[in-house]
VEXROKOL-692590 format. One line per 2 residues: number of its first residue (from 1); their letters; for each residue x, y, z of N, C-alpha, C, CB. Coordinates in steps of 0.02 Angstrom, whole numbers, plus 50000, padded with zeros to 5 digits. Each point is the difference from the previous one (the first is absolute). Glycine has a CB too. Example, Ala and Ser with C-alpha at 12.3 -4.5 7.8 and 13.67 -1.06 7.14 Angstrom:
! residues 2
1	AS	50660/49716/50390/49955/50059/50000/50045/50060/50000/49905/49941/50062 | 50077/50112/49902/50042/50059/50003/49961/50055/50037/50059/49968/49892 .
END
This chain:
! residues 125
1	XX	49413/48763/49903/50036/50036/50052/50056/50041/49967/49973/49910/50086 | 50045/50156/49923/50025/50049/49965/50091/49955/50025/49878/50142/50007 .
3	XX	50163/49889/49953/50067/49977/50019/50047/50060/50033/49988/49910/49900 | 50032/50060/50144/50034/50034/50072/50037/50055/49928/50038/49874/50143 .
5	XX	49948/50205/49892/50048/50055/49980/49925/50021/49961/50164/49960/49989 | 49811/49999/49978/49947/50046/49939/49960/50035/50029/49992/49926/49921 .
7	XX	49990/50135/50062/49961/50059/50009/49934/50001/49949/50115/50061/50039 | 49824/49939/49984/49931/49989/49969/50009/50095/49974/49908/49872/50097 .
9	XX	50092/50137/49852/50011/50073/49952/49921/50044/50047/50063/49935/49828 | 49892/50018/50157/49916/50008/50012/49982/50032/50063/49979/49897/49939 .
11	XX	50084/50077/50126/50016/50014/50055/50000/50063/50029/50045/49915/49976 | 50023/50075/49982/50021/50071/49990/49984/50042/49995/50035/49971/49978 .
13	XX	49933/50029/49971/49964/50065/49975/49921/50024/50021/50078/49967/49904 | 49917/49981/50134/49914/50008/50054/50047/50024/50057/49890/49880/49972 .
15	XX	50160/50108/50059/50046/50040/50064/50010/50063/49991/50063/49913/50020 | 49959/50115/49910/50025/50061/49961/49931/50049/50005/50094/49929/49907 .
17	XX	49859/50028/50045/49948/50039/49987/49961/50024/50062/49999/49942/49893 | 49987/50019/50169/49945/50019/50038/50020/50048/50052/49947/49894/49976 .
19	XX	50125/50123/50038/50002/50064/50030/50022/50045/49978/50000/49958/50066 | 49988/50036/49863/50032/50069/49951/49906/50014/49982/50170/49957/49920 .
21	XX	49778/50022/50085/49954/49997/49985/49935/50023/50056/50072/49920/49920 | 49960/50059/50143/49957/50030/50066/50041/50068/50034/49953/49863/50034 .
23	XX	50112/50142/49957/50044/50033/50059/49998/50081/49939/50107/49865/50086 | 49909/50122/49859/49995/50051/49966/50066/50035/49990/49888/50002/50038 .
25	XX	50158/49997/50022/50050/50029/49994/50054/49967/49967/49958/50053/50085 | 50043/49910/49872/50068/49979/49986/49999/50016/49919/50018/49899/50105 .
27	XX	50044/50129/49907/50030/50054/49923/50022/49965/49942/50053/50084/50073 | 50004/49861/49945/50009/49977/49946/50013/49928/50017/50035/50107/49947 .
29	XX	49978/49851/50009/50002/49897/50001/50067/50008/49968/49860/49927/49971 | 50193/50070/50075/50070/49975/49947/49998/49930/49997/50085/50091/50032 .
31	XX	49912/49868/49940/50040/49938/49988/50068/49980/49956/49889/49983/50021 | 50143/49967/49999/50047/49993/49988/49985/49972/49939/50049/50004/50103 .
33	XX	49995/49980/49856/49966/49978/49906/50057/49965/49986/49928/50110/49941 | 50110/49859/50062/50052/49970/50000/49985/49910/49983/50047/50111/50087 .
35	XX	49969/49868/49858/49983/49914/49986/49923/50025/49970/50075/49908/50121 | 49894/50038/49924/49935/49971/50023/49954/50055/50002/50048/49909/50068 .
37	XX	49982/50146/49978/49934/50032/50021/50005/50052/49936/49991/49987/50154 | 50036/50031/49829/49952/50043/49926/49945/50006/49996/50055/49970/49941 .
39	XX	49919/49951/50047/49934/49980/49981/49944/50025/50069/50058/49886/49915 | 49964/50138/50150/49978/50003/50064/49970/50062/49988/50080/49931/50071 .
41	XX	49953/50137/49898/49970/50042/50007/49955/49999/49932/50086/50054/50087 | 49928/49910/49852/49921/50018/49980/49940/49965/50008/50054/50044/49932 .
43	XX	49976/49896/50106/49910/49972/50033/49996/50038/50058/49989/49866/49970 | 50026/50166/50059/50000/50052/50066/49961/50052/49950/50131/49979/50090 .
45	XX	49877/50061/49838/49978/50035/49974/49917/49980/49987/50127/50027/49967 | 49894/49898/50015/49924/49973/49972/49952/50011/50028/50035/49927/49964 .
47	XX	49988/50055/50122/49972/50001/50044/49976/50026/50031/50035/49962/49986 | 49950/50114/49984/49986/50060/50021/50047/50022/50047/49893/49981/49976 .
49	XX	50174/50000/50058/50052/50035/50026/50026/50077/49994/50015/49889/49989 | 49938/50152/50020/50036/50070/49997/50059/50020/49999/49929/50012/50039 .
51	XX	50136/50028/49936/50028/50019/50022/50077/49970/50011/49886/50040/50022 | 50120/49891/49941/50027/49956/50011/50061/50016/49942/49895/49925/50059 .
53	XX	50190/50077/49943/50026/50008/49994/50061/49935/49997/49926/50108/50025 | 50117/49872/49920/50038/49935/50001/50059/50049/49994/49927/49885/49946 .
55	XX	50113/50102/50103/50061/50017/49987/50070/49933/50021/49932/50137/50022 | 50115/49858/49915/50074/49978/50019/50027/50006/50035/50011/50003/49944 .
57	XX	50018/49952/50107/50048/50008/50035/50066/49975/49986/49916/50007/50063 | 50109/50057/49916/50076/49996/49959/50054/50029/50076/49950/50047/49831 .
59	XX	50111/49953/50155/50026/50010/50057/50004/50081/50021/50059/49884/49975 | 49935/50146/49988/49996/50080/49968/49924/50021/50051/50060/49982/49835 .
61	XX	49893/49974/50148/49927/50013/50036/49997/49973/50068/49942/49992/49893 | 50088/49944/50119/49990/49986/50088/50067/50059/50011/49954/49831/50029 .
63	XX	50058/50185/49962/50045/50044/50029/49970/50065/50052/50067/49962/49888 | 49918/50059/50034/49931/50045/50009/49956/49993/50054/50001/49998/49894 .
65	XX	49952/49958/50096/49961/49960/50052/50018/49996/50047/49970/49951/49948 | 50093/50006/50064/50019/49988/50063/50006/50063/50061/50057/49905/49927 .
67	XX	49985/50134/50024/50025/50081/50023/49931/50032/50032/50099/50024/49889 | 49860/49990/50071/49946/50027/50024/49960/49980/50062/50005/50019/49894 .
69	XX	50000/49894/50111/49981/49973/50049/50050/50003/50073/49936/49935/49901 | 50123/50072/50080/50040/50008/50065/49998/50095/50023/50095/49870/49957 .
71	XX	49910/50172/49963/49957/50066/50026/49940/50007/50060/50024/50015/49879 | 49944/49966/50117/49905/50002/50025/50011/49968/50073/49919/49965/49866 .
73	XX	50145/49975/50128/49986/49981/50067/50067/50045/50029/49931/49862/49986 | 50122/50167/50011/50024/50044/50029/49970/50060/50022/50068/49948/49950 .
75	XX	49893/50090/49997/49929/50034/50036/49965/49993/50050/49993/50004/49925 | 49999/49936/50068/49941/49952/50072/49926/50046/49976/50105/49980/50151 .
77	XX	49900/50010/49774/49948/49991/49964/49944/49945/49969/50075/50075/50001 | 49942/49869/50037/49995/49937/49978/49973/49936/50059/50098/50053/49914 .
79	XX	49840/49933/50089/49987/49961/50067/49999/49959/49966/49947/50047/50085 | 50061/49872/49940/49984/49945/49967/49990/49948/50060/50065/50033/49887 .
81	XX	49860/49931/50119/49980/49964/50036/50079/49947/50031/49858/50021/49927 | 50118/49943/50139/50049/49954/50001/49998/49951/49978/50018/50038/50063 .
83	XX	50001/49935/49881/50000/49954/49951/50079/49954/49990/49898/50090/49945 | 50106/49845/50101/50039/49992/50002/50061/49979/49921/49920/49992/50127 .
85	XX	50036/49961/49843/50033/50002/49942/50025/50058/49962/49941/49915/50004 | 50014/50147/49999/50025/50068/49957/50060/50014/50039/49884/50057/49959 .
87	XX	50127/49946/50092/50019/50008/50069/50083/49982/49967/49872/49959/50101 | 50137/49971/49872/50044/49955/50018/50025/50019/49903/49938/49890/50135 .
89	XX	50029/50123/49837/50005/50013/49911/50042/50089/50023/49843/49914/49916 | 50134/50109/50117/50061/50096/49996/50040/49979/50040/49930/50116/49995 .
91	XX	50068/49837/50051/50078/49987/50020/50046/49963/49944/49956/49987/50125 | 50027/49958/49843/50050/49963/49965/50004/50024/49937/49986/49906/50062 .
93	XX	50005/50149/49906/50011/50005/49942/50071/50050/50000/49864/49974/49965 | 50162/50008/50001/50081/50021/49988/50015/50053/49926/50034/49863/50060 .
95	XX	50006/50166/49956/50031/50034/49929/50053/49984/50000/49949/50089/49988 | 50111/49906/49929/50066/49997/50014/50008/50066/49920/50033/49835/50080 .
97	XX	50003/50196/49919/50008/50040/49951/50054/49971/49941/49965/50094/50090 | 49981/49908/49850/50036/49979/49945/50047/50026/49961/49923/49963/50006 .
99	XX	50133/50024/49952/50043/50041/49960/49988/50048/49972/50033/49929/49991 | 49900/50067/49989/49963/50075/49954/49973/50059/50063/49934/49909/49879 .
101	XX	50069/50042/50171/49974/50063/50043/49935/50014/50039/50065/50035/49921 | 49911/49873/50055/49939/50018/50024/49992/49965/50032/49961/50042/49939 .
103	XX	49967/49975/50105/49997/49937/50073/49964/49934/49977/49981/50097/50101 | 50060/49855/49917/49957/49920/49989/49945/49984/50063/50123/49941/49940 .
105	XX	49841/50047/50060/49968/49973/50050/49990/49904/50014/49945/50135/49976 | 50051/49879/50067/49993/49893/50018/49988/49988/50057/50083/49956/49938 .
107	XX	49896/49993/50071/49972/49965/50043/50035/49923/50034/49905/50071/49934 | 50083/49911/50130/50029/49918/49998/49978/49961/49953/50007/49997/50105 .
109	XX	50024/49953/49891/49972/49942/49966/49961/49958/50033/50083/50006/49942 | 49817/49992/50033/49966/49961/50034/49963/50058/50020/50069/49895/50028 .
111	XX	49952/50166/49972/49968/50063/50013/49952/50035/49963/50089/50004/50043 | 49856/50024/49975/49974/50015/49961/49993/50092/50017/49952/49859/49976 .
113	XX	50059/50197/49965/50001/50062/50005/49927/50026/49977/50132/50000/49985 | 49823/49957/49996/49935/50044/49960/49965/50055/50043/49968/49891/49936 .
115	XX	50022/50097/50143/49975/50046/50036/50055/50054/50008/49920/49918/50054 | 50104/50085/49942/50038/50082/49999/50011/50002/49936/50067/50016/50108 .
117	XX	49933/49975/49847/50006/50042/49931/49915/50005/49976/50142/49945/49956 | 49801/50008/50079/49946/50049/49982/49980/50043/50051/49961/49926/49927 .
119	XX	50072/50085/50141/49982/50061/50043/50044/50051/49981/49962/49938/50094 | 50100/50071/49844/50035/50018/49974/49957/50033/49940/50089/49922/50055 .
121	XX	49887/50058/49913/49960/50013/49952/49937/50038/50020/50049/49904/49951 | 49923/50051/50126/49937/50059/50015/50006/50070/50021/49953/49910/50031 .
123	XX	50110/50106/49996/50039/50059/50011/50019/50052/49940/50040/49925/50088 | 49974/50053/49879/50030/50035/49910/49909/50013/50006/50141/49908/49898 .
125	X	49809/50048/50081/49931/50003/49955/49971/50030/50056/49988/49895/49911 .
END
């Protein structure tokens, strides 16, 4: 029995692959590459994953990210099913601006931010 939080890689990348593989339209695979997942995008590569892209999230880049994603939805360029958890991840995520100038991002504690920084990411890709 897998242990509570672990993510099957194999999963993943059968979720990734099969509507980048029937739908046709999807341009690019950002993933986040940070720790662990490094290794994500080149078995995503192995895996015949087209298109697939690892990028850092340094505070310089969710910035970026973030920006672009609050761009698109000021547009009302941007539909997103009603999904309550995603729903509940763009409300609680916070910025506080650091001494250098740049934006921190965070979350509660016990919180989890992954769905908006990869609907963050599918927006940029």
């Amino acid at each position: 029995m897998p242990t509570p939080g672990y993510v099957n890689i194999a999963t993943v990348i059968s979720n990734v692959n099969m509507p980048q593989s029937t739908l046709n339209c999807i341009r690019k695979i950002m993933v986040e590459q940070t720790g662990v997942s490094e290794y994500v995008v080149e078995d995503m590569k192995n895996a015949g994953v087209v298109d697939v892209e690892g990028i850092l999230l340094t505070l310089q880049v969710k910035e970026e990210v973030a920006g672009h994603l609050k761009q698109i939805m000021l547009e009302k360029k941007l539909q997103i099913p009603y999904d309550p958890e995603l729903i509940n991840q763009l409300n609680i995520e916070t910025f506080e601006l650091t001494k250098e100038g740049r934006l921190k991002f965070s979350h509660q504690e016990k919180k989890h931010d992954d769905q908006f920084w990869a609907l963050s990411l599918a927006c940029v890709a």
